[in-house]
Backbone bond lengths (Angstrom), bond angles and torsions (degrees), N, CA, C in turn:
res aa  C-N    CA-C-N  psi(-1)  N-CA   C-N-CA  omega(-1)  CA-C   N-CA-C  phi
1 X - - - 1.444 - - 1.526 111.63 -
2 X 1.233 101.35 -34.11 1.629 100.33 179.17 1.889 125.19 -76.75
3 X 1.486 77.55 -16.08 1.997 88.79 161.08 1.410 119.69 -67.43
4 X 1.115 100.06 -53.41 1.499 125.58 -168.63 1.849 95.46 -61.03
5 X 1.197 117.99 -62.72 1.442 120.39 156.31 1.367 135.61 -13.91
6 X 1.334 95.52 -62.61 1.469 116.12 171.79 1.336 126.70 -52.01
7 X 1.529 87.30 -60.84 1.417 113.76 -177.74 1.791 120.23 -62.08
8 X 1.404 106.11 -25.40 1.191 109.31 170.62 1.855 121.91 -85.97
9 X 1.314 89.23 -30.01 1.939 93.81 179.81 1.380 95.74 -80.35
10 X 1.523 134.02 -29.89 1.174 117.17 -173.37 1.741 119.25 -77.33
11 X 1.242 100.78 -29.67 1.778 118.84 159.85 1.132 120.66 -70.68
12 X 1.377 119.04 -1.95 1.779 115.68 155.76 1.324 110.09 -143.00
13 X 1.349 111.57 29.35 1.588 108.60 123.60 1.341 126.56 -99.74
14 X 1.178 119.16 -10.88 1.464 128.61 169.43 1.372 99.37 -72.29
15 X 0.925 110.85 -59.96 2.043 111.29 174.47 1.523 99.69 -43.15
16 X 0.856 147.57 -86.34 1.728 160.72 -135.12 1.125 68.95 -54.45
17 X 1.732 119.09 -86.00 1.583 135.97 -145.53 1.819 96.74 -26.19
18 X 1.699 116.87 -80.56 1.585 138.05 164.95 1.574 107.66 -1.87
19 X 1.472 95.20 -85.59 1.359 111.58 -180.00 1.830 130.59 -35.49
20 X 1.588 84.70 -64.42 2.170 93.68 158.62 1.277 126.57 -60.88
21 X 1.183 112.85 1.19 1.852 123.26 -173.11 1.137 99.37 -117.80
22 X 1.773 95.80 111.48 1.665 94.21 -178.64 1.759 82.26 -139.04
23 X 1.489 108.99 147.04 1.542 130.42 -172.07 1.550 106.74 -95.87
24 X 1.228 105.29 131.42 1.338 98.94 -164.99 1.727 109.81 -103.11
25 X 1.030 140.64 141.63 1.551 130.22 -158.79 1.293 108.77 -68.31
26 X 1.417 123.60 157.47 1.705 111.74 170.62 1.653 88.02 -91.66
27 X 1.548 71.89 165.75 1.730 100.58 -167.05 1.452 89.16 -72.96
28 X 1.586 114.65 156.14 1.610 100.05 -175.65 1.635 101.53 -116.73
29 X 1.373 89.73 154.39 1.477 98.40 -162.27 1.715 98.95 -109.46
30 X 0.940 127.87 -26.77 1.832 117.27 175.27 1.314 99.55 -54.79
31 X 1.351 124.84 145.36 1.755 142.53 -171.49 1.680 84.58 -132.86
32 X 1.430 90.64 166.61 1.186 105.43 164.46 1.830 109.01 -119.61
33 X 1.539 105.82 -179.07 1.575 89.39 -167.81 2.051 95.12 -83.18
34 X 1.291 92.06 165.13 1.647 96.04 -174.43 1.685 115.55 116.81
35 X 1.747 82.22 -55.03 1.493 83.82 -177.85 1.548 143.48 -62.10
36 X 1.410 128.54 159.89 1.481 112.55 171.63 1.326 101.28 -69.51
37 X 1.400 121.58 161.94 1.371 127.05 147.09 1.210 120.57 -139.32
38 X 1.380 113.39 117.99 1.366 105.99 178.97 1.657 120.51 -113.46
39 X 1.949 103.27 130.23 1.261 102.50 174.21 1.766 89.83 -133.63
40 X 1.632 93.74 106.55 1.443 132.24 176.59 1.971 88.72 -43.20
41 X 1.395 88.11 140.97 1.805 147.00 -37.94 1.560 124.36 -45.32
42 X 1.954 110.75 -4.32 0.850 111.93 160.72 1.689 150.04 -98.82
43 X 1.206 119.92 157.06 1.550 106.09 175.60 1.988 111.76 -129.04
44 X 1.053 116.02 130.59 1.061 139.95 172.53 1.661 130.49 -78.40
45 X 1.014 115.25 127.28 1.652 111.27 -176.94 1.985 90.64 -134.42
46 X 1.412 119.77 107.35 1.192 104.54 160.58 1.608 113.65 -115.59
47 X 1.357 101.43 125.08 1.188 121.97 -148.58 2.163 116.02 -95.68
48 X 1.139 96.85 -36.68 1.435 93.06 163.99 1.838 107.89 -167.93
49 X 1.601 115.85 157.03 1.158 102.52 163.31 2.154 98.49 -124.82
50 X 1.705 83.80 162.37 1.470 84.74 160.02 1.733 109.62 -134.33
51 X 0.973 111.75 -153.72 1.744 130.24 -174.97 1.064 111.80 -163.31
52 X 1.650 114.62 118.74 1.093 135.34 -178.46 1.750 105.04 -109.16
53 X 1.371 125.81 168.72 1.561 139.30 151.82 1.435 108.18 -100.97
54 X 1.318 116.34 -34.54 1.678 96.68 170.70 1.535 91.63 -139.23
55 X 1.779 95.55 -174.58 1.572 104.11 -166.98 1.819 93.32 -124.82
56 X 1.233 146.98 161.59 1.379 132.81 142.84 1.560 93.79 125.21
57 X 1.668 114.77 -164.51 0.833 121.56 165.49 1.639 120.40 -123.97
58 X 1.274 143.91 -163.52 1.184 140.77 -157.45 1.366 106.03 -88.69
59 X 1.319 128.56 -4.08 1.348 149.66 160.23 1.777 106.43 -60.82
60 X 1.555 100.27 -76.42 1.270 109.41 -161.34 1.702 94.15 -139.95
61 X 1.716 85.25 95.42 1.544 96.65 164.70 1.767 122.22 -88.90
62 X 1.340 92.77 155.99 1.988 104.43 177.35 1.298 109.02 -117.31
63 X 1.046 120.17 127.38 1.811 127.28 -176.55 1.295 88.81 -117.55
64 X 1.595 85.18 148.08 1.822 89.55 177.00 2.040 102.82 -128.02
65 X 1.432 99.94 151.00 1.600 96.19 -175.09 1.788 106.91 -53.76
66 X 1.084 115.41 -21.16 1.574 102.87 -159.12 1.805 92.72 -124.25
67 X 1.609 105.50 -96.83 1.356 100.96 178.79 2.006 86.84 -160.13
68 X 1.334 111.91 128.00 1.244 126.70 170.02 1.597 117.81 -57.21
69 X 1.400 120.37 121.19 1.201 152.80 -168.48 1.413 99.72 -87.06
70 X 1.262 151.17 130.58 1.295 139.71 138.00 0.881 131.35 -137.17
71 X 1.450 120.29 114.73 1.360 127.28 -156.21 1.965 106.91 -106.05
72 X 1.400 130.83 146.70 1.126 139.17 -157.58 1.577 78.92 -114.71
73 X 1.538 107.63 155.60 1.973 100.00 162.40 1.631 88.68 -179.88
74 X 1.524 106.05 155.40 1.408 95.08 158.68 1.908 106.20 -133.69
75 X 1.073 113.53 172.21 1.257 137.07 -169.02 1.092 129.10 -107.43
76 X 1.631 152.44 75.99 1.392 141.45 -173.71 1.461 110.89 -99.00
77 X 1.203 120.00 149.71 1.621 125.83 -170.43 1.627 101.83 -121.34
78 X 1.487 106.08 103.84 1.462 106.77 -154.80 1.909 94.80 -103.14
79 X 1.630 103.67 12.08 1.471 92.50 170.88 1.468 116.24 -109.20
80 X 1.597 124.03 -155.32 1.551 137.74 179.99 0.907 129.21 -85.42
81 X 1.824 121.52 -10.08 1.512 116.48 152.75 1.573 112.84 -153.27
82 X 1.455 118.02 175.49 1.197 122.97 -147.26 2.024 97.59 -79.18
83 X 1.567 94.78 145.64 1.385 114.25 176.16 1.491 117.96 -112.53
84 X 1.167 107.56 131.64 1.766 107.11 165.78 1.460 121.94 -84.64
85 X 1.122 114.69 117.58 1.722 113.61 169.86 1.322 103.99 -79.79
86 X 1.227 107.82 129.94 1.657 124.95 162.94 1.358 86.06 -70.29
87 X 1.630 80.13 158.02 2.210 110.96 146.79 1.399 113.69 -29.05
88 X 1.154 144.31 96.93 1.750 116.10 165.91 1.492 120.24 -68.07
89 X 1.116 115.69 -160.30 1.687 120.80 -150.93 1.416 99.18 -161.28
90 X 1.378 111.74 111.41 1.585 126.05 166.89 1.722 113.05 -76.44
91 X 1.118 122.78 147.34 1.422 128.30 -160.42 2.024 89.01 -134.23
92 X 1.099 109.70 135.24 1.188 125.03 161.87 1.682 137.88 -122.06
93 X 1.242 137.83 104.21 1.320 143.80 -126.65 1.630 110.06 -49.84
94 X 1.506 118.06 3.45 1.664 114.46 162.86 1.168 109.99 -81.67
95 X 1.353 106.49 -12.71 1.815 112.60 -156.55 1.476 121.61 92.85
96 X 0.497 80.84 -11.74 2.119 95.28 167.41 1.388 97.58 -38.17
97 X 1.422 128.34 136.35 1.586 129.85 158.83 1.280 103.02 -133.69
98 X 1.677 94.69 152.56 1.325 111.50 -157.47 1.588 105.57 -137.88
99 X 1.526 122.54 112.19 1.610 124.66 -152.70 1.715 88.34 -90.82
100 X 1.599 125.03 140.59 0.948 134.28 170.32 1.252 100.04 -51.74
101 X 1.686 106.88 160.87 1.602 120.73 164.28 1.164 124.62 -74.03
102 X 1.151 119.00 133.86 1.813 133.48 170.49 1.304 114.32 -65.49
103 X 1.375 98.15 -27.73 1.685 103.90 -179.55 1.554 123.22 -106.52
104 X 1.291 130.53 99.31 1.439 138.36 -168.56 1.547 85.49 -104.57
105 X 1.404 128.55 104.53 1.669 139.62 -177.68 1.870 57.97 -147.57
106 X 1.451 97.77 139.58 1.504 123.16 156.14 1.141 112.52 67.10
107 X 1.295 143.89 34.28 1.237 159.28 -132.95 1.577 106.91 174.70
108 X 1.800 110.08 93.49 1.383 134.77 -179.75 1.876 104.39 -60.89
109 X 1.493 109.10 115.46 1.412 87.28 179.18 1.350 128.87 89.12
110 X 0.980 112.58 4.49 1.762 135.17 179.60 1.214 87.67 -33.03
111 X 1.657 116.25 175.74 1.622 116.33 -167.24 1.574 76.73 -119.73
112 X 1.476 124.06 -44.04 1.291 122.64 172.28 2.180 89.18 121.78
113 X 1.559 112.51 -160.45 1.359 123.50 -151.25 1.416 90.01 -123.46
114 X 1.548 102.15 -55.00 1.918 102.28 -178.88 1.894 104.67 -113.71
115 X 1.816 72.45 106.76 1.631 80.67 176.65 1.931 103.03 -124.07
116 X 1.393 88.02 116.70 1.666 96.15 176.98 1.417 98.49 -112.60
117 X 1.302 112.47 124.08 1.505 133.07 151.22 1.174 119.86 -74.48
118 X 1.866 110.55 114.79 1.391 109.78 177.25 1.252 114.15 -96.42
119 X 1.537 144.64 162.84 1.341 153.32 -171.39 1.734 103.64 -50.68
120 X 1.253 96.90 124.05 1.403 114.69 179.52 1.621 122.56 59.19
121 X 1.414 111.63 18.28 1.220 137.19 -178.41 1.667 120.77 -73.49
122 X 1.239 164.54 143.76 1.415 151.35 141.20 1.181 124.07 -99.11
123 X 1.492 132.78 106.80 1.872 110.59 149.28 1.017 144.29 -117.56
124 X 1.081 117.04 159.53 1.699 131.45 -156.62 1.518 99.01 -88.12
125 X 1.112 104.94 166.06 1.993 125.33 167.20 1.005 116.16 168.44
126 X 1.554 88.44 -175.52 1.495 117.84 142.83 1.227 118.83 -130.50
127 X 1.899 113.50 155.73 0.712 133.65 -153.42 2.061 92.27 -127.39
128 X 1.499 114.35 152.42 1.431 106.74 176.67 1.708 111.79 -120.99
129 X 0.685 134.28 166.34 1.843 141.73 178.94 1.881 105.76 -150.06
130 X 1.180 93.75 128.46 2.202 93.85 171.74 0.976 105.27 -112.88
131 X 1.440 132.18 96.26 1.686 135.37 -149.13 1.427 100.49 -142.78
132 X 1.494 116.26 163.03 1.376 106.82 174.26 1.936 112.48 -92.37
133 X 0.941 123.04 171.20 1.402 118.38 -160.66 1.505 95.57 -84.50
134 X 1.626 98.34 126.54 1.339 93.55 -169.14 1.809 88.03 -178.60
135 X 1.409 114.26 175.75 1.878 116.18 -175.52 1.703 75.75 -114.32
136 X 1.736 78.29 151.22 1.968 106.61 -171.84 1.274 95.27 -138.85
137 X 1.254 101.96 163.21 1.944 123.17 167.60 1.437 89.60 -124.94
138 X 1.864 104.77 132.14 1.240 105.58 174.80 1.167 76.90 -121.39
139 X 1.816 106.01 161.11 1.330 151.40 -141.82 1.461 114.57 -120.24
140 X 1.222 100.10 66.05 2.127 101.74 173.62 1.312 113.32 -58.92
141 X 1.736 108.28 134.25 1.540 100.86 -179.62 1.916 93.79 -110.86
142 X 1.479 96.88 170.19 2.137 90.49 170.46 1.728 96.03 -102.10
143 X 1.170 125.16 51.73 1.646 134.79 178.62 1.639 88.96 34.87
144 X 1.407 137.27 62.13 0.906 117.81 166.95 1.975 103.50 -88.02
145 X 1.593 113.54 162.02 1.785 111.21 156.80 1.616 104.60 -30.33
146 X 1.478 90.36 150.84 1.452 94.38 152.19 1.822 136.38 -57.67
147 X 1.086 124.05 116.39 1.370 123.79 170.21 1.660 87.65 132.27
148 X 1.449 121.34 -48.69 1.549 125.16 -142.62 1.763 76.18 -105.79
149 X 0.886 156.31 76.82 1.382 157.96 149.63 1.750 122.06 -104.68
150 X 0.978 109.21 115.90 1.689 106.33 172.99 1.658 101.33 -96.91
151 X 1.452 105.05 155.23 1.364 133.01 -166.72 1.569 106.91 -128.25
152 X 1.289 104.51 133.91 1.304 105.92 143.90 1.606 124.96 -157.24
153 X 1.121 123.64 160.58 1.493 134.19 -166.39 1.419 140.91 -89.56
154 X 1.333 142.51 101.57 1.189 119.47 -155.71 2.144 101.88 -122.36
155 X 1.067 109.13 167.71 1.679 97.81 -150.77 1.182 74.38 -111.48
156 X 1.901 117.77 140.34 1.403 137.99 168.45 1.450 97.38 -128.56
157 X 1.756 103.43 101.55 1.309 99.80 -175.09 1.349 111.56 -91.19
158 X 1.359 124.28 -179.91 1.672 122.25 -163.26 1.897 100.73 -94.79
159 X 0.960 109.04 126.33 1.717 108.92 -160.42 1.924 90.11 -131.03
160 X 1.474 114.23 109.95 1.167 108.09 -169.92 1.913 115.23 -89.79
161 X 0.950 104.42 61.60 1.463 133.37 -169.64 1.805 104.20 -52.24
162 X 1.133 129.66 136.36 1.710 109.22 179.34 1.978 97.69 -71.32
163 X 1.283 85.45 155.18 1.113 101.92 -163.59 1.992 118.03 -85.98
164 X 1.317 100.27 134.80 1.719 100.08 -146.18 1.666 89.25 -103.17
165 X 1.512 119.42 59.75 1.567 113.86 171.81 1.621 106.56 -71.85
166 X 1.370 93.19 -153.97 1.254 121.05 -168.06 2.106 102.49 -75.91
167 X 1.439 99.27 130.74 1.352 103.33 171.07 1.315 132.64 -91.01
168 X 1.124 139.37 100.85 1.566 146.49 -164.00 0.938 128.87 -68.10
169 X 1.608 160.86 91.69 1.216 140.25 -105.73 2.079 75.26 -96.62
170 X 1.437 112.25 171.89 1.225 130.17 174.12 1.635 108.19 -91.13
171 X 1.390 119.77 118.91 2.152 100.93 154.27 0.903 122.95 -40.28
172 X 1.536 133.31 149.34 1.451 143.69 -144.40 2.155 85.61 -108.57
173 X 0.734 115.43 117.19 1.462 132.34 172.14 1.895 100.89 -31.04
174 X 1.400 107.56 148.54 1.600 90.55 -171.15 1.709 95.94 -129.80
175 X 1.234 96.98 124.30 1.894 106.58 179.75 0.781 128.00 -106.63
């Protein structure tokens, strides 16, 4: 009898335990473009991308191995002292990552390589990616050290837009 006892208070405390344990969702971190995002002290607005085949003008063209990514975004530093943004990193749904370019040659507005955000500061750009044509999640960091970094994700879907390269002047008609 005292098994049977056991066995039953211990099967509804295992029940209670079950029942009171409820998982709470993680907060979700994919954004879409538009949105704010904030990863304290920073906040993020990425605002549009396009895709180019080349970069420059008919002077001095830029080819890229795959197809040029360019993403617009700006940056506010909503804390008490200045932050460095790394490079970010485009993510593509195999998992493939893809480290922004070092090189903004042909690229209006570049955000640039060393970008420190000072307190209560914002900046604007662009940002470049040489990716194959395809939708990415790029990867906001809050400039934390390495290891101690928070992330979050915002979806750059593939939008087959005609493509805004380089313009070629026309020959002048001959009379």
């Amino acid at each position: 009898m005292h098994l049977k006892a056991l066995s039953l208070i211990t099967g509804c405390l295992l029940l209670m335990s079950l029942t009171g344990c409820s998982r709470s969702q993680p907060e979700s971190t994919e954004h879409a473009l538009g949105d704010k995002v904030q990863l304290a002290p920073l906040t993020y607005v990425v605002v549009e991308s396009d895709w180019y085949t080349q970069l420059g003008d008919a002077l001095k063209v830029r080819s890229p191995q795959q197809r040029f990514m360019e993403i617009t975004l700006s940056v506010t530093n909503g804390g008490g002292s200045d932050v460095s943004i790394p490079l970010l990193m485009a993510e593509n749904s195999g998992g493939q990552t893809f480290v922004e370019s070092d090189n903004g040659e042909g690229v209006e507005n570049w955000l640039g390589l060393i970008r420190n955000v000072k307190p209560g500061e914002t900046q604007q750009g662009k940002i470049l990616f040489d990716v194959p044509l395809a939708s990415y999640r790029l990867r906001l960091t809050d400039g934390g050290g390495p290891g101690a970094e928070k992330y979050a994700w915002v979806s750059v879907p593939l939008r087959m837009d005609v493509d805004t390269g380089v313009s070629v002047p026309s020959p002048s008609p001959v009379k």
